[in-house]
C-alpha angles and dihedrals in degrees: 000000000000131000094264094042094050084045099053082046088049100053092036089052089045091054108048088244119139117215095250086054096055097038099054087050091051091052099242139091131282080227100062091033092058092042084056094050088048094052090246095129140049134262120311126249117249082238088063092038094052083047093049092047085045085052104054091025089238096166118172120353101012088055097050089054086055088048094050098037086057093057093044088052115073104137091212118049131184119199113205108203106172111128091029130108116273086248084064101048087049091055101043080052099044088047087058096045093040104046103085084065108045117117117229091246085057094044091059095047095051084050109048087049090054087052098037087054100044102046117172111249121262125246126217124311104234 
């Protein structure tokens, strides 16, 4: 399951709405709804996304996290390397050997280093 996919769960379950419901009102297939939730498909379109966010009435911020789970949830990724250290090649490989095993403790502190490294900039303080 991705992000995007454990969110839209989230929000239907929250809800009281069924799969079928929400995808014929969507306009798409169980089929492919429950493919997206799976991580079985590919990323979403924004038109899907501003549908979904119609659906559920997610305005501002919530829609902005659905917006950004979608792009964080690709189910298959390709890291392109070329031009990078060769630390960095070795990880982007042994990532993609290692992540079947790791355990959900180690997924959120790689995670949270990665994130805790790589913080947005900030704006202007106002």
């Amino acid at each position: 399951m991705t992000p995007f996919g454990m969110k839209i769960r989230d929000l239907r379950t929250a809800r009281g709405v069924s799969l079928k419901e929400m995808a014929a009102a969507l306009g798409v297939s169980s089929a492919y709804l429950s493919a997206l939730e799976h991580g079985r498909r590919g990323r979403p379109g924004s038109g899907l996304i501003q549908q979904i966010c119609g659906y559920f009435n997610l305005i501002w911020d919530e829609a902005e996290e659905l917006q950004r789970l979608a792009r964080m949830s690709h189910p298959r990724v390709v890291v392109d390397t070329s031009g990078l250290s060769p630390k960095a090649t070795e990880l982007a490989n042994m990532l993609a050997e290692k992540i079947g095993e790791l355990d959900e403790e180690t997924l959120d502190w790689v995670l949270a280093e990665i994130r805790g490294r790589h913080l947005p900039p900030k704006g202007p303080a106002y």
